[in-house]
C-alpha positions as CSV (number, residue, x, y, z in Angstrom):
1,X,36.2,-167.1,-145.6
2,X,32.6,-166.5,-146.6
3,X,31.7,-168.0,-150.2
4,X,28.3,-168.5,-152.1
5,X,27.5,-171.1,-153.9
6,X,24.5,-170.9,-156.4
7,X,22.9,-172.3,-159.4
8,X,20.0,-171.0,-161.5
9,X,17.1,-172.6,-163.3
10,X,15.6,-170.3,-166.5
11,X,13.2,-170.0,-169.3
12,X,16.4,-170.8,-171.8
13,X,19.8,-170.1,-172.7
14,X,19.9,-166.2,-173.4
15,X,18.6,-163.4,-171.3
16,X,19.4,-161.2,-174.2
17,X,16.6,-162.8,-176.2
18,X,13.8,-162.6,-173.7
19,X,14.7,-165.6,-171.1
20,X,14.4,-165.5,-167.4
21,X,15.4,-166.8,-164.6
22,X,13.1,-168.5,-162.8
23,X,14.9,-170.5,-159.9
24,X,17.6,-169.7,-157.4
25,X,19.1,-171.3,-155.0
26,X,22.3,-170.0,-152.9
27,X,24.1,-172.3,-150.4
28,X,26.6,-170.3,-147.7
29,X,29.9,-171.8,-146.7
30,X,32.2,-170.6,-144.1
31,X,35.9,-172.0,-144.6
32,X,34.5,-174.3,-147.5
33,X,32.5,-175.7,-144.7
34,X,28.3,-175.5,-145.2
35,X,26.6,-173.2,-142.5
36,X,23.4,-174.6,-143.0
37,X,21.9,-171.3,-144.5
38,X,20.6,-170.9,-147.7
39,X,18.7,-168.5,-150.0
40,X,16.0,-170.4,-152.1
41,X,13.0,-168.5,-154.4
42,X,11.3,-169.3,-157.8
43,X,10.3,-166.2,-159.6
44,X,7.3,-165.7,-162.1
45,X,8.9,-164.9,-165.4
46,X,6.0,-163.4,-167.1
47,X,6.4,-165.2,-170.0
48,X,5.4,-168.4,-171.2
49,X,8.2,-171.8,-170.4
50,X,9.0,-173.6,-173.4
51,X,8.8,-177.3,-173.2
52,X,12.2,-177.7,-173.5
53,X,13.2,-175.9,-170.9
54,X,10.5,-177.2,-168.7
55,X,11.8,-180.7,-170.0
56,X,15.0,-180.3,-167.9
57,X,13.7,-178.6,-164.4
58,X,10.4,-179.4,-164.4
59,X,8.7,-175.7,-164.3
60,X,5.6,-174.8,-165.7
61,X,4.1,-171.5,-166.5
62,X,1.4,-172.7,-163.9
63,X,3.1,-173.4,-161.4
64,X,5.1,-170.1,-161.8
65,X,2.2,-168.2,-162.0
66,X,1.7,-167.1,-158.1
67,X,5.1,-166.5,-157.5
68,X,6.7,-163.3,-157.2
69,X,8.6,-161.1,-159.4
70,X,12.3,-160.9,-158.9
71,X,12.3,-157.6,-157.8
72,X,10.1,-158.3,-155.4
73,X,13.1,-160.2,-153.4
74,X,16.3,-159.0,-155.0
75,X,16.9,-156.9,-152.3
76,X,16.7,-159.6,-149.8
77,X,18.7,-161.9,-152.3
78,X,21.8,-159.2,-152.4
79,X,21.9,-159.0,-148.5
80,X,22.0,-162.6,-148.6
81,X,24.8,-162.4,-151.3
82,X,26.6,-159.5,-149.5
83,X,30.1,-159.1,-150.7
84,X,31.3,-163.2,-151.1
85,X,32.4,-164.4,-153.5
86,X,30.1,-166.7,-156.0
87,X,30.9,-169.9,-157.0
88,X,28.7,-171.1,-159.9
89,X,29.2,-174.3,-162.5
90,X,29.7,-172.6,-166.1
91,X,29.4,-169.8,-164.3
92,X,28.9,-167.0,-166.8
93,X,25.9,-168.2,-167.5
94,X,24.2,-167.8,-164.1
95,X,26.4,-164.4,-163.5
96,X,24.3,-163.6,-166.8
97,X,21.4,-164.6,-166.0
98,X,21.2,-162.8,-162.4
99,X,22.7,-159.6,-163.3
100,X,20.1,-159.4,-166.3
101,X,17.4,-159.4,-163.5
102,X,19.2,-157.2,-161.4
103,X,19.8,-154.6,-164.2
104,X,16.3,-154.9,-165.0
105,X,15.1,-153.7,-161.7
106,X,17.6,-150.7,-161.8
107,X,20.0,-152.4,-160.0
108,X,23.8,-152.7,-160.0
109,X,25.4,-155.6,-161.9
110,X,27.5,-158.0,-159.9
111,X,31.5,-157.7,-160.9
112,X,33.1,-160.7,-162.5
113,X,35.7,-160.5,-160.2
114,X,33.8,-161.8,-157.5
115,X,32.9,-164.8,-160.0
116,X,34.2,-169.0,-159.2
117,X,33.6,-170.6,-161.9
118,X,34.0,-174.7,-160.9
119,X,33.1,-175.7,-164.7
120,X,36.8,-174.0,-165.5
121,X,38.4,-175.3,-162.3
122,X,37.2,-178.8,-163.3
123,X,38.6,-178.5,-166.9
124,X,42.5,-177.4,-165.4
125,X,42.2,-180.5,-163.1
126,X,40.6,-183.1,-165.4
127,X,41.6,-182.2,-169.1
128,X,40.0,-184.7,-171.3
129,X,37.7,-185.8,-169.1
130,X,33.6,-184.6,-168.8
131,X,32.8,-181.5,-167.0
132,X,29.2,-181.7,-166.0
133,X,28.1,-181.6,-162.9
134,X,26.8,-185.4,-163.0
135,X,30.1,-186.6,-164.2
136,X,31.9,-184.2,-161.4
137,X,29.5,-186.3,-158.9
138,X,30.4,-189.5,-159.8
139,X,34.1,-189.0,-160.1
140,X,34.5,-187.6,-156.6
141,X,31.6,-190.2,-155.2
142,X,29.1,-187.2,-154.0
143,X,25.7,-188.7,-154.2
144,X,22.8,-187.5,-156.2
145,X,20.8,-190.8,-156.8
146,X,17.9,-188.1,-155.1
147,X,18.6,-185.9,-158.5
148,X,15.3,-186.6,-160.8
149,X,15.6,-183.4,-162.2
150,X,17.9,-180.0,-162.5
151,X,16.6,-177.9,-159.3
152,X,18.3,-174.8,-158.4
153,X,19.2,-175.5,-154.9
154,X,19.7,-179.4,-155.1
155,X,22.3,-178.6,-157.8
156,X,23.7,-175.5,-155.9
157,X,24.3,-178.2,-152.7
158,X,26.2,-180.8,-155.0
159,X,28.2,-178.2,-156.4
160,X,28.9,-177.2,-153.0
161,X,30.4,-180.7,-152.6
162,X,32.2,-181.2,-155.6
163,X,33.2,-177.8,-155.2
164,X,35.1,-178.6,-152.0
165,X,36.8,-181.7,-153.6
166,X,37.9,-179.6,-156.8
167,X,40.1,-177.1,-154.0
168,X,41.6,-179.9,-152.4
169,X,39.0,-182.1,-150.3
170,X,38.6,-182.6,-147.0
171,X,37.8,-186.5,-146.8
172,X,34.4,-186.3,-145.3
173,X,33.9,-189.9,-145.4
174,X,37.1,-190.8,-143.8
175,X,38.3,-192.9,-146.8
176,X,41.3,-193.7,-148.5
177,X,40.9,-192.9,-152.3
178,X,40.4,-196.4,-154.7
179,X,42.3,-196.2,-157.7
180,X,40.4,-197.6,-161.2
181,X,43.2,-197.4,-163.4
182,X,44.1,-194.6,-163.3
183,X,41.6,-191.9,-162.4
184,X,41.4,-191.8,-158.3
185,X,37.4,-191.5,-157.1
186,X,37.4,-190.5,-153.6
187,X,34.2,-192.1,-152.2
188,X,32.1,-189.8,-149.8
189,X,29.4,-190.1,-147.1
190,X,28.4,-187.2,-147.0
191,X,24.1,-185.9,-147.4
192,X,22.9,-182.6,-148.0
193,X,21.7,-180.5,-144.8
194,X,17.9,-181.6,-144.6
195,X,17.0,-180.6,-140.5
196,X,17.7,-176.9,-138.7
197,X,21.3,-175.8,-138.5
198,X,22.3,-175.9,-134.9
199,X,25.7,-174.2,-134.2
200,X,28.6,-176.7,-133.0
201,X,29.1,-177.1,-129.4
202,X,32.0,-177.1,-127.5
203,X,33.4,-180.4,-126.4
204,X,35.9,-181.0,-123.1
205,X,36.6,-183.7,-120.8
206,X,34.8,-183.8,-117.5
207,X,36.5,-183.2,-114.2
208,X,35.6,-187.0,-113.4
209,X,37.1,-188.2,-116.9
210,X,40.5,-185.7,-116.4
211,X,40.2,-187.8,-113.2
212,X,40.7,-191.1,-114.7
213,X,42.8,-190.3,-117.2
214,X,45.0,-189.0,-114.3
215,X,45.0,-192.6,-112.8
216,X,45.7,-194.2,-115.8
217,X,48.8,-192.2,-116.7
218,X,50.3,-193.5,-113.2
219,X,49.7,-197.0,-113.9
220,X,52.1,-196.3,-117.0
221,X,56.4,-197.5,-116.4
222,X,58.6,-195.4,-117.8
223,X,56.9,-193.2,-119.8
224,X,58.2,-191.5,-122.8
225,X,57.5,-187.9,-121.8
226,X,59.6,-188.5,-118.6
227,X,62.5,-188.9,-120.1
């Protein structure tokens, strides 16, 4: 199954009072697996980026100021998209966020029923406990000691981690979970993608090593599958 995962950076909290977004980043996974392909643009809001805002992602007007509209790419963002599902932390707020720039260009909004929110998924399997995407990190051991500041697509990749450990894991570091009284932190080695994806090759024995293994099974008494 083919799933986005994506985060969002923005001018502020409300795209109903003049805020824009600014940042995307989109991650695809295939099977809750990482492709390697991603969708990545920042956006000139054509506004002004309060401080606070800028505070947490680290955007300025400046450097905003050459990039392109959103509309500019949102056609190349919704083939990317195409009809997966989107998983998003506190989702609502980036589903916001993009269909306000997507209505704004005359475009259709994006259906909540395609939505994943991992901010409620977190919240049904930890109740009590904190929900952000830091605290997510560190209880399932993904690292993001890289992570200065909020960024779009470095956020969108350790969601796609943490994401994969709130459905159920995969143990990608081969380790058996450590118990610390009583919340279990499965500890992980695994790195965000940083070289070109290369698709996975197929891997079979050679005649010489069938060979071998031929000889050894011979040198075997009384084997159990000749029973």
């Amino acid at each position: 199954m083919r799933e986005i995962v994506f985060d969002t950076e923005t001018t502020g909290l409300d795209p109903r009072s003049g805020d824009r977004m600014v940042e995307i980043g989109c991650i695809e996974m295939v099977n809750r697996v990482t492709t390697g392909q991603v969708f990545h643009a920042y956006f000139n809001p054509e506004r002004d980026m309060p401080i606070e805002a800028e505070r947490v992602h680290g955007l300025s007007a400046a450097f905003l100021s050459d990039k392109p509209l959103f509309g500019s790419r949102a056609a190349e963002l919704l083939d990317f998209l195409a009809d997966a599902p989107l998983v998003a932390h506190n989702a609502q707020f980036d589903f916001g966020f993009l269909n306000a720039e997507l209505v704004a260009c005359g475009l259709s909004a994006i259906g909540n029923d395609r939505m994943i929110d991992t901010l409620a998924i977190a919240r049904r399997r930890h109740p009590g406990a904190k929900h952000t995407l830091d605290a997510l990190c560190a209880r399932y051991g993904v690292d993001r000691s890289h992570r200065v500041l909020h960024g779009a697509l470095l956020d969108a990749e350790l969601l796609a981690q943490v994401y994969v450990e709130l459905t159920g894991g995969r143990q990608i570091g081969l380790e058996l979970a450590a118990v610390e009284g009583e919340q279990v932190v499965r500890t992980t080695t695994f790195q965000p993608r940083t070289g070109p994806y290369r698709e996975p090759r197929e891997h079979a024995p050679s005649t010489e090593e069938l060979a071998r293994h031929g000889q050894f099974l011979e040198t075997l008494s009384e084997p159990l599958w000749r029973s």
